[in-house]
C-alpha positions in Angstrom: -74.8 66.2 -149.5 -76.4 63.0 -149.8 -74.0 61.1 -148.2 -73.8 63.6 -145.3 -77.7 63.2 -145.1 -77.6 59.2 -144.5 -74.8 59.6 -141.7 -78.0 61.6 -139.8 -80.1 60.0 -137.3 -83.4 59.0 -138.7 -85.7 62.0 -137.7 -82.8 64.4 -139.0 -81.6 62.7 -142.1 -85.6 63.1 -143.1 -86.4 66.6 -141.5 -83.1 67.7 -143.2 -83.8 66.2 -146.9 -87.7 68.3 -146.3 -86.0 71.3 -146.2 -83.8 70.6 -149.3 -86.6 69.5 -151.6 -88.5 72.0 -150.4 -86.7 74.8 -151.5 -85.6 72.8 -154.4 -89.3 72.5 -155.7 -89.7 76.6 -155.3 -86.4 77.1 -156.8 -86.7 74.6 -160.1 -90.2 73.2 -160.2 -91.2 69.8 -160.2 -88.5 67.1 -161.8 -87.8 63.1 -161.6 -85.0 64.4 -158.3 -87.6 66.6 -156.5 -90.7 64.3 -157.1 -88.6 61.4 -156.4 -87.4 62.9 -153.1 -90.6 63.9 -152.1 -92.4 60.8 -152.4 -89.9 59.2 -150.2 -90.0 61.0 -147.4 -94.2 61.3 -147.7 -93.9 57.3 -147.6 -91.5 57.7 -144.2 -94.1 60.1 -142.4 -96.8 57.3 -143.1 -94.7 54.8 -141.8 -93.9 56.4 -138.7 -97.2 56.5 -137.7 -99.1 53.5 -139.7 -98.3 50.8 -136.6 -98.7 53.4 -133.8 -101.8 52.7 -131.0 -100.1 55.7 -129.0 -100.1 59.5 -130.8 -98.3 61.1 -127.3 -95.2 59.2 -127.7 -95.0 60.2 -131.2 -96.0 63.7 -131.4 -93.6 63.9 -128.4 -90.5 62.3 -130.7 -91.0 64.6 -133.7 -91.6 67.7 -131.2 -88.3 67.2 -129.7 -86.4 66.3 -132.9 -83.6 68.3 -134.2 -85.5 69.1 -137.3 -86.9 72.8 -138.6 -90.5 74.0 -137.6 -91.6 73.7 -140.4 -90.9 69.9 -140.9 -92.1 69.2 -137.4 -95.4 71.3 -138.4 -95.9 69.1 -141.4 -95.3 65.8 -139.9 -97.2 66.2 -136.9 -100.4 67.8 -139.3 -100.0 64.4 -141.2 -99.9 62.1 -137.8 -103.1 64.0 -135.7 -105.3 63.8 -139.7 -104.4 60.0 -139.2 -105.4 59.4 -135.7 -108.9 61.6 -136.0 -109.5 59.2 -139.6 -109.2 56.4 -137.6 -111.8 57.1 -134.7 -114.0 58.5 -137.7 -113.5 54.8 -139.3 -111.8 56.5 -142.7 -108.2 54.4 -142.1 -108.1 54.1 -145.7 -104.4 54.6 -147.3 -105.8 57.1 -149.9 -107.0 59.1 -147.1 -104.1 59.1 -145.3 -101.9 59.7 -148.2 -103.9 62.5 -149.1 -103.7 64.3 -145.3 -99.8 63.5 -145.7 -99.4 65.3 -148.9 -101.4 68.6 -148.0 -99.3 68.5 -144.7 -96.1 68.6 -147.1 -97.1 71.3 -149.1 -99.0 73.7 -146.9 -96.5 75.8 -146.1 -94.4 75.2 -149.1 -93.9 78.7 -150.1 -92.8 79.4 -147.1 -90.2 77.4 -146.6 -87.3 79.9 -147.6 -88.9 82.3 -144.8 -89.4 79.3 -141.8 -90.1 82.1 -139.4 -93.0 83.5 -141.0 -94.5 79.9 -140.9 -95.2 80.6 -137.3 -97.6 83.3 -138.0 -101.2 81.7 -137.8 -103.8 84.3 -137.0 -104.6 88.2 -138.3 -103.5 89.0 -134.8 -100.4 87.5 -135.0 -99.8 88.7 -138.8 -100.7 92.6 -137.8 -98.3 92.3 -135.0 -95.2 91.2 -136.8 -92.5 93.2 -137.3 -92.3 92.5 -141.4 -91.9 93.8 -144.8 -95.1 94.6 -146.8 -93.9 91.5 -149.3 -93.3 89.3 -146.2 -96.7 90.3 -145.4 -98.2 89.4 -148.7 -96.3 86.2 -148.3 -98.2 84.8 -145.0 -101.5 86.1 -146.1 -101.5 84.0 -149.8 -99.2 81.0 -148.8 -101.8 78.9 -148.7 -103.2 79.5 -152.0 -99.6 79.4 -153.1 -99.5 76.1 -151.8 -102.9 75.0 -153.4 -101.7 76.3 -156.5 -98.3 75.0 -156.5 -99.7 71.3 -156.0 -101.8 71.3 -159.1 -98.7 71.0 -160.6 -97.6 67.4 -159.1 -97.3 64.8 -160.9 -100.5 62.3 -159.9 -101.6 64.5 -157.1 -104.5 62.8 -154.7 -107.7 64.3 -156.0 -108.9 67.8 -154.5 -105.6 68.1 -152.0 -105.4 71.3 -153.6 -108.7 72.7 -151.9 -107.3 70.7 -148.9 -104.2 72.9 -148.5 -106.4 76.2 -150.1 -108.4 75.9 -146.7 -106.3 75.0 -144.3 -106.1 78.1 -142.2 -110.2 77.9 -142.4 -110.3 80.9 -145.3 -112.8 79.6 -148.3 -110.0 81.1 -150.7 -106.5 80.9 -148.7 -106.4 84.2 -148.3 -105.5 85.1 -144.5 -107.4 82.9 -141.5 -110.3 81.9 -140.9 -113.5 83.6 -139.9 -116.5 83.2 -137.5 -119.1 81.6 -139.2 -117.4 80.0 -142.4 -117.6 76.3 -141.1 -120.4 75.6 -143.7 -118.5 76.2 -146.7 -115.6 73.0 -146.4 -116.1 69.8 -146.6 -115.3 67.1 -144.2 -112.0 66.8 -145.2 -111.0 69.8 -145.5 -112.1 70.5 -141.6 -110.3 67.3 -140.4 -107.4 69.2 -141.9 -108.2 72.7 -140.6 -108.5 71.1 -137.5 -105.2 69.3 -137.0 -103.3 72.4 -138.0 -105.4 74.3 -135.6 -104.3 71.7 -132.7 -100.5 71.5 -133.8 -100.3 75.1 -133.7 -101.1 74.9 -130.2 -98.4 72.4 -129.9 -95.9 74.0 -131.4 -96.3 77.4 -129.8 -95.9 75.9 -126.4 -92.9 74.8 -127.6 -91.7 78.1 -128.8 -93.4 80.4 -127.0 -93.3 78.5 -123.2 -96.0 79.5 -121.0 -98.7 77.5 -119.3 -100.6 74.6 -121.6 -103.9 75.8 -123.3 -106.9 73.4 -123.0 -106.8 72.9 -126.6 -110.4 70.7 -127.0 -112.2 73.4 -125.4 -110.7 76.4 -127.5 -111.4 73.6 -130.9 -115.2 73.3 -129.3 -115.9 77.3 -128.7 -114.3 77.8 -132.4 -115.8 75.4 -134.1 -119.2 75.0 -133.2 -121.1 73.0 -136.2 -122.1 69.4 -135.9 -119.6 68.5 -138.3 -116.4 69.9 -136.6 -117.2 68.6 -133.1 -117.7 64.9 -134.6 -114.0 65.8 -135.4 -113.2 67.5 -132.3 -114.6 64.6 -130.3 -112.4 61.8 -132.6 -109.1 63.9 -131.7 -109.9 63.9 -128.2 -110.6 59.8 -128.2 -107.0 60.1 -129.5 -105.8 62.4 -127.0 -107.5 60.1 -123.9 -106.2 57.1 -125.3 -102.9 58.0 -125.5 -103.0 59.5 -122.0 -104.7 56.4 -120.2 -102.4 53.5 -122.0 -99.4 56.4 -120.4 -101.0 55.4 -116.9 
């Protein structure tokens, strides 16, 4: 297996040894192979993106990669936290070490059931054609997650309220509601909002149809002074990219 792995391109070989450790980690726990494993490819997705001045180019790579959603998820969670801690002048490698590891383990429990990752709102969830246990599964995964993390050795301090919140619910039950800005900190709504953006993304990807104005939809969601400061440091990003592309 290992062997095979290094024969992969780059952005396989790495989106390919996720989805091992991942459901190695919710299969045996937490060892010297699955630690190990993880902290490598966590290193790789901050390299990738630690000498970028463009995020399109990127984002656009990983997108088109021949790698599983919920990889492509993760890593572009992890490159979008990076680029909106920059313009918010928080490029500290703790930070983005942090926003890298929640974006690993958000949708860890998931990860035998990659399909159900793609559910990301009540709507979408009452709409599904599941089981009641697959149901359970989308609505807790991201307390699974939070709670699953606590159990990593030397995890970044409070990544585990980090992943808890990042469908915008106080207690990772479900998705978020109007009105519950107030109760995360900065943080945790940098990360709420680069999930929120990437799901976008990604659902263009699967689901085709016409682009979404994604900054406007952020703005009417997310209304307090705190998420538009981070709202307007993504879209600095976004313009950047697009007027270096020109």
């Amino acid at each position: 297996m290992i062997q095979s792995l290094k024969e992969m391109p780059n952005s396989r070989r790495w989106g390919n040894s996720y989805d091992i450790v991942t459901k190695e980690i919710l299969k045996i726990g937490f060892n010297s192979a699955t630690v190990q494993l993880t902290e490598s490819i966590v290193s790789n997705i901050m390299e990738t993106f630690k000498n970028e001045e463009k995020v399109s180019p990127l984002l656009r790579k990983i997108i088109n990669s021949r790698t599983s959603y919920i990889y492509q998820h993760s890593h572009m969670t992890a490159v979008v936290c990076s680029e909106i801690l920059k313009n918010l002048k928080q490029d500290s490698k703790e930070l983005h070490e942090k926003m890298s590891y929640a974006a690993f383990f958000k949708d860890i429990s998931l990860a035998e059931n990659e399909e159900l990752a793609q559910i990301n709102s009540f709507e979408e969830l009452e709409n599904a054609n599941i089981s009641e246990e697959q149901w359970d599964m989308v609505f807790n995964h991201a307390l699974e997650g939070a709670v699953l993390i606590r159990h990593y050795p030397e995890a970044p301090l409070d990544i585990d309220n980090i992943i808890k919140h990042h469908h915008g619910s106080p207690n990772g039950k479900g998705f978020s509601v109007t009105g519950q800005e107030s109760k995360f900190d900065q943080h945790s709504l940098i990360f709420i909002i680069a999930v929120e953006f990437v799901n976008e993304l990604m659902s263009y990807k699967v689901k085709g149809g016409t682009p979404k104005p994604v900054i406007e939809e952020l703005r009417s969601k997310y209304t307090n002074p705190d998420s538009l400061l981070i709202i307007d440091a993504l879209e600095k990003t976004l313009k950047k990219s697009v007027k270096s592309d020109e």
